[in-house]
N, C-alpha and C positions, 0 to 999 in steps of 0.2 A: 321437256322434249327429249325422247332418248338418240342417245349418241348412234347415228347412223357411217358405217365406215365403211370402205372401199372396197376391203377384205373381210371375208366372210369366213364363218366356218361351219364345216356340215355334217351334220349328224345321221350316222346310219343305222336303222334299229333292225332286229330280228324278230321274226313269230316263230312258234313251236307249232306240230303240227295235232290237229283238237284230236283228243282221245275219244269226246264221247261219242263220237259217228262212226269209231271201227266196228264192224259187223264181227262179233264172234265166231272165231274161228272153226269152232267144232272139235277142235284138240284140246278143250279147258277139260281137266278132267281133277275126280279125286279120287286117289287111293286109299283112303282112309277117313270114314265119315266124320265129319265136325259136330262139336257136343250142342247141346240145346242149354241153353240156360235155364240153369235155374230159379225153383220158383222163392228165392231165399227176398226177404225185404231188401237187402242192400241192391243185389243186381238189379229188382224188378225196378230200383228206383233209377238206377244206372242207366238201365234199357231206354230211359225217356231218349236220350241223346244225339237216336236212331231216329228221333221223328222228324222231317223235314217238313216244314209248313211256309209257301212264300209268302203268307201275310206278315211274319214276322221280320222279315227286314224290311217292309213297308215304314216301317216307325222310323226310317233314317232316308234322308235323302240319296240320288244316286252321286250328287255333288261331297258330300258325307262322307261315303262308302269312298270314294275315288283317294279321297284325302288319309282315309282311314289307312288304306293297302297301302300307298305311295309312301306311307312312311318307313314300313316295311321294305319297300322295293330298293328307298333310296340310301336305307339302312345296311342290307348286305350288299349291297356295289359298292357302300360309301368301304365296308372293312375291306373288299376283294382289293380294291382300288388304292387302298393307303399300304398293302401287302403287294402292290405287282411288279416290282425290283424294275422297272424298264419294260414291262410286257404289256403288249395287247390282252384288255378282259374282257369278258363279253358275260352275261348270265343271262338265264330266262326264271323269272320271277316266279311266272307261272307253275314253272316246273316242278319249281320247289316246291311252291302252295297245294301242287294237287296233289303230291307226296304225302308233304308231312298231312294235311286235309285229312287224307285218307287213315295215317296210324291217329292223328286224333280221334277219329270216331271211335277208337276200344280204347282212348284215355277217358281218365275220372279224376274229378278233386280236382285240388291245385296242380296236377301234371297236364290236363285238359284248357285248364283256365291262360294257364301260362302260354300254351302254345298258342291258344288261340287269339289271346291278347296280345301276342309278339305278332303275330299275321296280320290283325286287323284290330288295331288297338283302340280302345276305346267302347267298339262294338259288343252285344251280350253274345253268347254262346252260340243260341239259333243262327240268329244273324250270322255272324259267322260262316257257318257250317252251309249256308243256302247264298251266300255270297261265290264260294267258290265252285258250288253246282254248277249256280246260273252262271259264271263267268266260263267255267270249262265249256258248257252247251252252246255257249256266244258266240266262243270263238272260233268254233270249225267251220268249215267253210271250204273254197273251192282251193286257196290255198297254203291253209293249214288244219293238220291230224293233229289229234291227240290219241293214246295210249299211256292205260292203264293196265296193271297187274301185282297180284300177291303170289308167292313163290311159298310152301310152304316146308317145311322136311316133315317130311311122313312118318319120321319117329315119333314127332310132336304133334301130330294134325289131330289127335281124335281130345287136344286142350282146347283147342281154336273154339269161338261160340258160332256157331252157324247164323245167330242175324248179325252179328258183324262181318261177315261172308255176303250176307244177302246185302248189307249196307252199301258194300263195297260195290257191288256187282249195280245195284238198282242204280245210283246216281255218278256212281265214276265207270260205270259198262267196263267193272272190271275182271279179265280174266283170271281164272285161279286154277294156279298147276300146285301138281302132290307129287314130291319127287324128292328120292334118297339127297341126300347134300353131301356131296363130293365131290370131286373134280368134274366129272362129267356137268354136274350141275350148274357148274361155273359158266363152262362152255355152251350148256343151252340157254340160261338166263340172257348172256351176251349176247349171244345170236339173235336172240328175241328183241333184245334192243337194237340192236343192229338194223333188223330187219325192219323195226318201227319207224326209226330214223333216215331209211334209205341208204344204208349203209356207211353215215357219216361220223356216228359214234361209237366205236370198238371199246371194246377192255373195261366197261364200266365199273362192277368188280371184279377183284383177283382173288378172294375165298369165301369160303364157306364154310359154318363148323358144323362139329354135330351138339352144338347147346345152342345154336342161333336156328329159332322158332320161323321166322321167314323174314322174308324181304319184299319191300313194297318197289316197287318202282312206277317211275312216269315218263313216257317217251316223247316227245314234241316234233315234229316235223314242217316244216314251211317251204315252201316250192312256190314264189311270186313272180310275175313275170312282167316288168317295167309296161306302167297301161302307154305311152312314149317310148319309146327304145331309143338306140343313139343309132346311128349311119354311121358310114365311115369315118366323112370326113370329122365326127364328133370324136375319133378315139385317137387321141396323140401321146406318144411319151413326153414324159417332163422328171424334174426330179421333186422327189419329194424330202423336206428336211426335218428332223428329228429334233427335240428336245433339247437333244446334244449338242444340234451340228452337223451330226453326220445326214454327207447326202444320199441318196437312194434312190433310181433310176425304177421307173415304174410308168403301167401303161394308166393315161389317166380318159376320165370319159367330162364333155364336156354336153351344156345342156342350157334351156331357157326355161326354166317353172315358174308356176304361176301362184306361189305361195311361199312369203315370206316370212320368217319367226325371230322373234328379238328379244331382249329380256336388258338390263342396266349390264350385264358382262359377257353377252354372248350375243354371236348371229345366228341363222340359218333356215335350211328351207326344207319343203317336204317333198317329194317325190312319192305320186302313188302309185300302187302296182295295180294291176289288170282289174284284179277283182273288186277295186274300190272298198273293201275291208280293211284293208292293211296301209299304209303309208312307211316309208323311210324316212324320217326325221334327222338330219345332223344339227350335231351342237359346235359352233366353231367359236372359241373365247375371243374378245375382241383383244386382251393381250398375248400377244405372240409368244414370247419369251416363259410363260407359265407351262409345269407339266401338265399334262393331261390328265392322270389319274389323280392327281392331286387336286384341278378340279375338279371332278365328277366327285370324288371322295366327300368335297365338300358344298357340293351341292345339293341345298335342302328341296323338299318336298317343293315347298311353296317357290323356292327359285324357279322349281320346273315348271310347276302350271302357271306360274306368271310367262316364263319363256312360251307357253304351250297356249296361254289365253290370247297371246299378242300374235296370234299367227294372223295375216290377212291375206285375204287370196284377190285375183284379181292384181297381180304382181307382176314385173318382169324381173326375173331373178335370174342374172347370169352364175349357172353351179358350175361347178369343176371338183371331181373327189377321185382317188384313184380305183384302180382296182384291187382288191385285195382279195385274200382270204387266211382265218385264223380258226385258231382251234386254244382250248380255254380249260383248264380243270382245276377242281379245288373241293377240299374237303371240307364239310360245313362244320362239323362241331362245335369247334371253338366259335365256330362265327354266332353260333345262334346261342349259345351260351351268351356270350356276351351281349348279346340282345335282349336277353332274357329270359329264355328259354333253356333252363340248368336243368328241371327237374326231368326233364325225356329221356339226362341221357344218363342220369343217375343210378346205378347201378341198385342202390339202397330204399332210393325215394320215389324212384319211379311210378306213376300208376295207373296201367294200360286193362285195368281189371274188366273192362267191358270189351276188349280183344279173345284174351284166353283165364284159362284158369291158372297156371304159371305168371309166375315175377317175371315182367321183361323190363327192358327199356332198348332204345337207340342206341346199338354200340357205334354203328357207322353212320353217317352220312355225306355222299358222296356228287357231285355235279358237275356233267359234264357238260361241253357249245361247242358249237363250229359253226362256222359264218363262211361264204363267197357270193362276195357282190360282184358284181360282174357288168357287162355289157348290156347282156340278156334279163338281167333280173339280180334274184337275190334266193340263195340256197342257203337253210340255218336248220338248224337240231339244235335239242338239249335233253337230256337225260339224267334225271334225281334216283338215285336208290336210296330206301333207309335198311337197314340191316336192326332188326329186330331178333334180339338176345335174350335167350333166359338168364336169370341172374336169383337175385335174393326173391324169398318169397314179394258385200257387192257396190259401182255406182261413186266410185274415191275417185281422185287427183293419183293422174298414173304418175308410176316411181320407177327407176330402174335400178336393183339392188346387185350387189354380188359376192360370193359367198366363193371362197377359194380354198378347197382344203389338199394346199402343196406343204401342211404342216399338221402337228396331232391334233386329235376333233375325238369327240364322242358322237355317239350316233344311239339311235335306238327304230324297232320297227314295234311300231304302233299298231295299235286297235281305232280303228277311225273314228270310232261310234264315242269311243270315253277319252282316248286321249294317253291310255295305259300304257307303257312300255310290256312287251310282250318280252322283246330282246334286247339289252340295254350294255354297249358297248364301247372300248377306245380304242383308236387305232393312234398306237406311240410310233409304229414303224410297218414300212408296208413288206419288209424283208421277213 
């Protein structure tokens, strides 16, 4: 029988907003045409890469596929998480995946295999590559966007192959600008994100050179609006206490849900938003005394969908969580290095040879979040650049639960349908 307590803790998740429904702008433009590959044995055999077929992930269950990414998702929060010195992290998994997705299609060889095997490990290459199609086209909805785009410097643009261009475009609907790389470029890139995100993530990069070939980016946006809301009399201060100790004077929202989630170290409940697409998940450890990020860090795959399989609705779950809002960044390199994914960023080994005709790799990789949860709902963004360089060539026994988060919790906002963390987050402090 698992240990049911008194005290609860809740977990709040984030979505990004789906890229594949933005309508094209009409300002995608190119100043300099993109080359046509050639018809040499090696590319034509390269070119396979571009073909997207959904029968091929058919061979893997959707249970499978869930297990496969998760390991991935639970991989980079686990390094963000054991790196956040006392800080609130928050990441969108997605973000990433539809980034780096996108410069894998003009990867080849082990530079390809790697990435793709760090995303969804286990799975072949197709697979793959039609896993995070179908997952980007999944998730848009009423509310959340997704946005895509390639940045190219028009010094460089007539290396680029025009069906990696078309790649890009057909299955990630993404936009593609041709434009000098300078300062000014900085500043429009920005804006673009800016603009995708509803203005919650500025400054994504800070340069640009003239040997970096372009930049991929992924904009997320999620705008959910609690399908319950709270009343007045639901919204009271209280304090909330820290890891440390310290106390912290915050407005909190309190609530009655009808779905409870438990796992052998953890409580909590789900809260869904308007559109029934999304949910808020929090994760409250039933030891008090533990940090946060040092849970989450150390929570595996399989901990989660055990916490995520035990959910049962039909609940009375008295919640309590405050209000917050955070904001999050970090630079991936190292991260995915250590993951396994060395050779993208390899200046020597790299091999994006189904991109352009130039040696590139990853110089940068960059990700941004920001989270408010509120009264009203829950407002989140995230934003991935890669900087691509040239280089070398029902019907139970009622229960009544209760889940209190006046202390640090993880949270995540979910995809209903799989269970997914879309935004996957801790709140160490609500200051």
């Amino acid at each position: 029988m698992k240990k049911v307590i008194a005290t609860l803790l809740s977990i709040s998740m984030l979505i990004a907003l789906p890229c594949g429904c933005t309508k094209k702008s009409g300002k995608t433009k190119r100043s300099s045409k993109p080359t046509k590959r050639s018809e040499e044995p090696g590319n034509a055999s390269n070119s396979a890469i571009f073909k997207i077929d959904p029968a091929e992930a058919a061979k893997y269950s959707e249970e499978e596929l869930k297990k496969m990414y998760s390991q991935f998702v639970f991989g980079v929060m686990a390094i963000c998480a054991k790196n956040a010195n006392g800080r609130n992290v928050m990441i969108s998994p997605d973000s990433i995946l539809f980034a780096l997705e996108m410069a894998a299609a003009g990867a080849s060889g082990d530079t390809l295999d790697q990435m793709l095997q760090t995303l969804l490990p286990g799975a072949d290459n197709p697979t793959a590559f039609q896993f995070a199609v179908e997952r980007m086209n999944n998730l848009q909805g009423e509310s959340l966007s997704i946005a895509n785009s390639a940045w190219i410097n028009e010094n460089l643009a007539d290396s680029v192959y025009e069906d990696y261009l078309e790649y890009v475009q057909k299955h990630f609907d993404a936009e593609i600008r041709t434009l000098p790389f300078n300062k000014a470029a900085v500043k429009t890139i920005n804006d673009w994100v800016e603009d995708k995100t509803n203005g919650k993530i500025h400054d994504l990069i800070s340069e640009v050179n003239n040997d970096d070939l372009m930049v991929l980016i992924n904009a997320i946006a999620f705008n959910g609006q609690w399908k319950l809301g709270y009343a007045e009399e639901d919204i009271l201060d209280h304090v909330f206490t820290t890891t440390n100790g310290d106390e912290q004077e915050a407005t909190f929202l309190y609530s009655r849900e009808g779905t409870y989630l438990y796992s052998e170290s953890a409580t909590g409940f789900l809260k869904p938003y308007a559109d029934e697409q999304y949910g808020f998940v929090v994760i409250l450890p039933d030891d008090p005394t533990i940090d946060i990020n040092e849970y989450i860090a150390n929570l595996s795959p399989e901990e989660y969908w055990e916490f995520w399989n035990n959910r049962t609705a039909n609940k009375e779950v008295y919640a309590m969580m405050p209000e917050f809002r955070s904001e999050y960044s970090v630079t991936l390199n190292d991260i995915l290095c250590n993951m396994g994914m060395d050779l993208p960023f390899s200046i020597n080994k790299s091999d994006f040879s189904n991109l352009c005709k130039e040696r590139v790799y990853i110089s940068q990789a960059v990700h941004k979040t920001y989270i408010d949860v509120n009264r009203n709902g829950t407002e989140a963004a995230a934003a991935t650049a890669l900087t691509m360089t040239c280089g070398a060539s029902i019907g139970e026994e009622q229960h009544t639960f209760y889940v209190t988060c006046d202390r640090p919790y993880a949270y995540a906002i979910v995809d209903l349908q799989t269970g997914l963390p879309v935004f996957l987050g801790t709140v160490e402090s609500v200051k």
